[in-house]
C-alpha positions in Angstrom: 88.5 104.9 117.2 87.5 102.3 115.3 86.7 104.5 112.6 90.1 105.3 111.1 91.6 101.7 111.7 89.4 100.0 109.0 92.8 98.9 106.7 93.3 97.2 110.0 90.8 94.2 109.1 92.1 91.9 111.8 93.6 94.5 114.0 90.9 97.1 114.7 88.4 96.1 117.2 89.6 96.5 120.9 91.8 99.7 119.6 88.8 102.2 120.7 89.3 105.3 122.4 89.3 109.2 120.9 91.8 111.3 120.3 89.9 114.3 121.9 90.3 112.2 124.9 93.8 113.4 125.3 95.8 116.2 125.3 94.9 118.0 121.7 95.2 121.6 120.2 91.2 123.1 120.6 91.4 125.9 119.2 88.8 128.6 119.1 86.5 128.0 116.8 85.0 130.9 114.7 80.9 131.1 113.9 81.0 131.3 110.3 82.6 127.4 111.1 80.5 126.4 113.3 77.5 127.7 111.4 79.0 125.6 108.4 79.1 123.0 110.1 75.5 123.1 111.4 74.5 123.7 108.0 76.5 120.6 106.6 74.8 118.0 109.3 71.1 119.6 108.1 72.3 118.6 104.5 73.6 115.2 105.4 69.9 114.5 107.5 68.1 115.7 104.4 70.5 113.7 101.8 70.5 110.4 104.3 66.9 110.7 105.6 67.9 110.2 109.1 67.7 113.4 112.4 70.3 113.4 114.8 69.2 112.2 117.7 71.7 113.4 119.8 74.0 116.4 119.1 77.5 115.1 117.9 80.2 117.0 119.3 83.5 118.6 117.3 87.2 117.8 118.5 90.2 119.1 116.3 93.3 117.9 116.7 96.3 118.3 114.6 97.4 116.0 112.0 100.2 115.2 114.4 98.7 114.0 117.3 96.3 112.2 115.4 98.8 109.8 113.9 100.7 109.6 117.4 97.7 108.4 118.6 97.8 106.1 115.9 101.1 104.6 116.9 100.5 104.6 120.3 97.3 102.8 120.0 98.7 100.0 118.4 101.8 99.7 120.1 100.3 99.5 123.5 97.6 97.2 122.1 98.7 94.9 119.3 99.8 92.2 121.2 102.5 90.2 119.5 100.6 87.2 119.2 97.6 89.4 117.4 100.3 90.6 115.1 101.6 87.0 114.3 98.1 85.9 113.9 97.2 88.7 111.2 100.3 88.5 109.3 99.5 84.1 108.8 96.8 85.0 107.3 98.6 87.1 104.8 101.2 85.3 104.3 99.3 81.7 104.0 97.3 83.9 101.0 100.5 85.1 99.8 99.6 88.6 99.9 102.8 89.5 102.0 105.8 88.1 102.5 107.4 86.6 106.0 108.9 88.6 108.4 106.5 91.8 107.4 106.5 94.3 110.4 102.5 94.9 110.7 102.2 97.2 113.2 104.6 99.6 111.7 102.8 98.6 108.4 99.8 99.6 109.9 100.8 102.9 111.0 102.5 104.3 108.5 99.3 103.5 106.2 96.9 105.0 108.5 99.1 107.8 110.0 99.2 109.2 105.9 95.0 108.4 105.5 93.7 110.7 108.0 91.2 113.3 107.0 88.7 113.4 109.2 86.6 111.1 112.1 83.4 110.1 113.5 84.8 108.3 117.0 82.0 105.6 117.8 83.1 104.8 121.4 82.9 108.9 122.4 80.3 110.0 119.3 82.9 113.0 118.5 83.3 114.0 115.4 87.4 114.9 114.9 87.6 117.3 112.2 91.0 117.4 110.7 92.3 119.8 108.0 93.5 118.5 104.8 96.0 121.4 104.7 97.5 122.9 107.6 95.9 121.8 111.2 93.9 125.3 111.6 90.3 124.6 110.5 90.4 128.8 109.7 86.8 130.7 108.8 85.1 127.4 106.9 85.8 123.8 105.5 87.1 123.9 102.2 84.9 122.0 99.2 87.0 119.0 100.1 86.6 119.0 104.0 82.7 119.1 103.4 82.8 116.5 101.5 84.7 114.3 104.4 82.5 115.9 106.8 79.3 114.5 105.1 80.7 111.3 105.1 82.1 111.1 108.4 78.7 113.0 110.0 76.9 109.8 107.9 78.7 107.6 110.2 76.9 109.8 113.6 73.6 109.2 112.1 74.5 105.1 111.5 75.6 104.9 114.7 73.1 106.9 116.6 70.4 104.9 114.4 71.7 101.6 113.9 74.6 101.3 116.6 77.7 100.3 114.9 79.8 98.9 117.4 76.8 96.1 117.3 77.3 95.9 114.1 81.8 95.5 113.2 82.8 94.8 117.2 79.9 92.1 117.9 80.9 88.6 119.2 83.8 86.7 117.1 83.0 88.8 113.9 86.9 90.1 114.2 88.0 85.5 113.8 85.9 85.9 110.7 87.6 88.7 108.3 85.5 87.7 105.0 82.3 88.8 107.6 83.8 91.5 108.7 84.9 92.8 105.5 81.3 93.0 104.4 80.0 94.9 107.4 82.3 97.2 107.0 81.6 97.8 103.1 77.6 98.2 104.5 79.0 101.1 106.6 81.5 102.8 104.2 79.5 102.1 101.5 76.0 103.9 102.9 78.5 106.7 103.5 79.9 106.7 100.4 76.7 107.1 98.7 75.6 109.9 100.5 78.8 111.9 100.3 78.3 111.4 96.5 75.0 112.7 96.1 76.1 115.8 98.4 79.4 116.1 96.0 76.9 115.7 92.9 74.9 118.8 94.4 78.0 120.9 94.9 79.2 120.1 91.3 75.7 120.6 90.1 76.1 124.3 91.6 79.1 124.6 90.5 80.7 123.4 87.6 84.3 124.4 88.4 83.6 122.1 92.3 85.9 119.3 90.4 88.8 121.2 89.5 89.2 123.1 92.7 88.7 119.1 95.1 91.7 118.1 92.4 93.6 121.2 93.0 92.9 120.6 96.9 94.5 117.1 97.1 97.2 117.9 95.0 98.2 120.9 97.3 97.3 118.6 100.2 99.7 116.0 99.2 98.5 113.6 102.4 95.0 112.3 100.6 96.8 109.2 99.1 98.0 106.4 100.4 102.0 105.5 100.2 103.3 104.5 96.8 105.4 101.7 98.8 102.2 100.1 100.4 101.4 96.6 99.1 98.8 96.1 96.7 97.2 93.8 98.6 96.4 95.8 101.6 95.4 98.7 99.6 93.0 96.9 97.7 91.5 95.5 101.5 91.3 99.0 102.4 89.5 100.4 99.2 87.3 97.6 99.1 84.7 98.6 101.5 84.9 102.6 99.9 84.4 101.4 96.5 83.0 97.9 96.3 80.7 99.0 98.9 79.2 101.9 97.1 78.5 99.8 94.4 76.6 97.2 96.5 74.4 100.9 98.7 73.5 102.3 95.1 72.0 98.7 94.2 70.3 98.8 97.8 68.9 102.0 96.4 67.8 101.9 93.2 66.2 98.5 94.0 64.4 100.0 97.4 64.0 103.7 95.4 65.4 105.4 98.1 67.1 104.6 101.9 65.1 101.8 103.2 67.0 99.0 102.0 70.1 100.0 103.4 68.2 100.9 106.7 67.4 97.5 106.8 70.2 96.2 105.6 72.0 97.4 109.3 69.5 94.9 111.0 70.4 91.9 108.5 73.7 92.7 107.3 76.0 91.0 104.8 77.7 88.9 105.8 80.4 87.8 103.2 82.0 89.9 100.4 80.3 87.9 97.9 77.3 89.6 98.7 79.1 93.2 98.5 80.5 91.8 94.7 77.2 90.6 93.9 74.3 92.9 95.5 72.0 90.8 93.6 73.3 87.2 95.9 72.5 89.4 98.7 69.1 90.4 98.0 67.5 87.2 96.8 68.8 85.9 100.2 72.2 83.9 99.4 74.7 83.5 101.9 77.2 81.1 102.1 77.3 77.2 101.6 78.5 75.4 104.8 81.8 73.3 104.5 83.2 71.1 106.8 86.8 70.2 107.1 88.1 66.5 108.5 90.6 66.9 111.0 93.8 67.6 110.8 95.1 66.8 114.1 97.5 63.2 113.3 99.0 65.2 110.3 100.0 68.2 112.1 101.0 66.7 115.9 101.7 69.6 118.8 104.1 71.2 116.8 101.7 73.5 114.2 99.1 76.0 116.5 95.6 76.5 114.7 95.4 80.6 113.8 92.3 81.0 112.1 89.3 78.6 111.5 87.1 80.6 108.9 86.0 81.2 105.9 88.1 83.1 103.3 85.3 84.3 100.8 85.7 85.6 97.1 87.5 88.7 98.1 90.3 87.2 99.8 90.1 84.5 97.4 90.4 86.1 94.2 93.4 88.0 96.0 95.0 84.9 96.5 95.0 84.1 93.0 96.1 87.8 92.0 99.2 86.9 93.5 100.4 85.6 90.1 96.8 86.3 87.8 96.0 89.1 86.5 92.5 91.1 87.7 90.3 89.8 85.2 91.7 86.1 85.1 91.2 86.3 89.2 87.6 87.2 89.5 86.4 85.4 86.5 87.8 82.5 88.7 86.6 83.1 91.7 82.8 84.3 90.5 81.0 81.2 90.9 82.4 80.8 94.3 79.5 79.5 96.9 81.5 78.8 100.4 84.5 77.7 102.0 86.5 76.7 104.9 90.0 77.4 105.5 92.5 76.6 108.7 95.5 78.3 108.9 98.5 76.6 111.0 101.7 78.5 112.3 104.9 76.5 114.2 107.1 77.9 116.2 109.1 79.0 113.9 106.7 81.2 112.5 106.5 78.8 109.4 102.7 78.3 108.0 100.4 75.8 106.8 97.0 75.3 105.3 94.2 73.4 104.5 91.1 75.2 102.1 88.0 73.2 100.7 85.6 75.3 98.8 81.7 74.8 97.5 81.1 76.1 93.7 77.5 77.4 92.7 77.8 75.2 89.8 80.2 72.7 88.4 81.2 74.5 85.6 82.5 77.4 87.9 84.1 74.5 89.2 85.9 73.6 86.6 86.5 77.1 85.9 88.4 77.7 88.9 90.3 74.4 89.0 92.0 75.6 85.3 93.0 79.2 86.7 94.0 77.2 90.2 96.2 75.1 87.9 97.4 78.5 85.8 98.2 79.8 89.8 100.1 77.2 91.2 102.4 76.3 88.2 103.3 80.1 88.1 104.2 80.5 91.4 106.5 77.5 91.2 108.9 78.4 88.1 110.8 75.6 87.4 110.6 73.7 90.2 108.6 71.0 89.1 105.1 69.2 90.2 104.4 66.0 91.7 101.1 63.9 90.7 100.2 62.3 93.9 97.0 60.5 92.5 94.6 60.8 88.9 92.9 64.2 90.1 95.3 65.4 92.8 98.9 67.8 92.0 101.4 69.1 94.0 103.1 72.4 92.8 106.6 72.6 94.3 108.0 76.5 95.0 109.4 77.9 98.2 106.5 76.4 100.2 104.5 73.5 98.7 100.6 73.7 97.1 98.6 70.4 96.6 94.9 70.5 95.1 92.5 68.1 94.1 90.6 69.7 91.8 87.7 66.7 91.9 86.9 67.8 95.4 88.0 71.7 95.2 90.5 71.4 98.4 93.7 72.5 98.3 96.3 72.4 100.9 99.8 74.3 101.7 103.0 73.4 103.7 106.5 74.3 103.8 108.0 71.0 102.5 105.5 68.5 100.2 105.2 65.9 102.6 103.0 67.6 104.9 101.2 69.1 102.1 100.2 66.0 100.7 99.1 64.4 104.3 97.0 67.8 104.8 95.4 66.9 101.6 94.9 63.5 101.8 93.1 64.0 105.4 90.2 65.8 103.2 90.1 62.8 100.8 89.3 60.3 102.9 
């Protein structure tokens, strides 16, 4: 169920299975919903350009089984060791704090977002109510909205298979990757549900007031006020971020074939889903390389992740203590990095990041916010200059950068902070 565990970044491939493989409430459907539902996937064909290939069955199960698969999914598979993996990344960014509970995180974000799913492992469609758990005589205006998105997902997957496309080879080590195949997907979807929902509202005028009037009676179509910012910002990101980057797939192919191809030579970082325009001349990623950082370290400190972070998870960083604006302006020019993230075994993390800029002024744009960043994040505590070019910004964990090379490092005491550092300056 892939599907509905996209908030998940680092957590959803492996959790597959379907919810009308168990034990769920079928109940009989009527033909004026069936019908409506036939005449919904003819509309989502015409809107996408794409024939079902195969008939896509229907499951409905309740709200309620839904999330307890939820739970139970990730509870019998989130291994601890995945958990503690997921949450150093988060916390090395500073996006969440020690000590966060992911899983429960997890399911209590997902358990409130479910409204519908197309199952890639099974190719069922689960249809779920936004009010109640009977489907009645027909979909309400908001339900065929969902169902033209989620029935977009069937034709992707019948078309371009998309467990080749999010569950293929290490693509869940690299979340920045991920992250923009997963905005291809939600995005193409996106797009069509919009031009189905501009249809309805041309038809109908009044089509906005009664979707608002839906989700308000609903109640269960937004996410919980208490979830971090952070992670609802990694959720929205391939809804909203990756519309943006299918409409400039369309308007520059005129139509579908852009995105068609796009599923044969996806994106593959988030700066191409910010910039549509990086990913169509062709530009991807500079490589960096980082020195080792094996004699700083010793056998104490376990490598986590050996990646790239991208501008997404970049400008996030920095949104820790910048505002929007002051983040992405920052982080615009970025052309590549490489990040290691290091956990002991006391859970404690550690850092090392060098990035590539497109030119030096973006550069030097960054290095001034980066300054901005760090001093904010460390109050009062002070900052030691460890050489002409190179700071260290003393808070509750440790930051050194060297703005001449753009490589900054992170430890719990300055020390190993500074060694990290110094191993990329050498």
């Amino acid at each position: 169920m892939k599907r509905i565990l996209l908030v998940a970044i680092f957590l959803m491939l492996g959790l597959a299975g379907s919810v009308a493989a168990q034990d769920v409430t079928t109940p009989e459907i009527p033909p004026s919903l069936e019908a409506q539902m036939t005449g919904l996937e003819n509309i989502t064909e015409i809107i996408r350009g794409l024939e079902t290939e195969t008939p896509v069955a229907h499951a409905f199960p309740t709200r309620a089984e839904v999330r307890q698969y939820i739970a139970d999914q990730y509870r019998e598979q989130l291994s601890p060791e995945l958990a503690r993996r997921a949450l150093a990344f988060y916390v090395a960014l500073e996006l969440l704090p020690p000590g966060t509970d992911l899983t429960s995180l997890f399911i209590e974000v997902l358990g409130s977002q479910v409204a519908g799913f197309y199952d890639t492992e099974t190719g069922v469609m689960n249809v779920i109510p936004v009010i109640g758990d009977d489907p009645g005589e027909g979909l309400s205006l908001t339900e065929q909205i969902i169902y033209v998105h989620e029935y977009t997902h069937a034709l992707q997957d019948q078309h371009f298979t998309l467990d080749s496309l999010i569950d293929e080879g290490d693509i869940a080590d690299h979340p920045d990757q991920l992250l923009a195949a997963l905005a291809l997907v939600e995005g193409d979807a996106s797009l069509a549900m919009n031009f189905y929902t501009q249809q309805v509202a041309a038809a109908n005028p009044l089509a906005a007031l009664a979707i608002l009037a839906e989700g308000v009676q609903a109640g269960n179509l937004l996410p919980p006020g208490d979830i971090p910012q952070p992670l609802l910002r990694e959720l929205i990101f391939p809804y909203d971020t990756g519309l943006n980057f299918a409409m400039a797939l369309f308007s520059e192919g005129h139509g579908w074939d852009l995105i068609n191809q796009a599923f044969d030579n996806p994106p593959t970082t988030s700066e191409q889903i910010m910039h549509p325009d990086k990913y169509l001349a062709g530009e991807g990623a500079m490589p960096v390389d980082l020195s080792p950082v094996d004699a700083v370290l010793g056998a104490d400190w376990e490598l986590v992740w050996d990646t790239a972070l991208g501008e997404f998870y970049l400008a996030e960083h920095l949104r820790s203590q910048l505002d929007r604006r002051e983040a992405l302006a920052a982080t615009d020019g970025w052309g590549g990095d490489h990040i290691q993230v290091f956990v002991d075994d006391t859970d404690r993390v550690a850092w090392i990041l060098k990035l590539t800029w497109d030119t030096p002024q973006d550069a030097a744009e960054f290095a001034q916010a980066y300054a901005d960043f760090a001093t904010k994040r460390g109050g009062e505590t002070g900052t030691v200059d460890v050489a002409d070019t190179t700071t260290c910004y003393i808070a509750a964990t440790t930051i050194c950068v060297n703005f001449d090379s753009s490589s900054i490092s992170s430890a719990p005491d300055v020390s190993l902070a500074r060694d990290l550092l110094l191993t990329q300056l050498n």
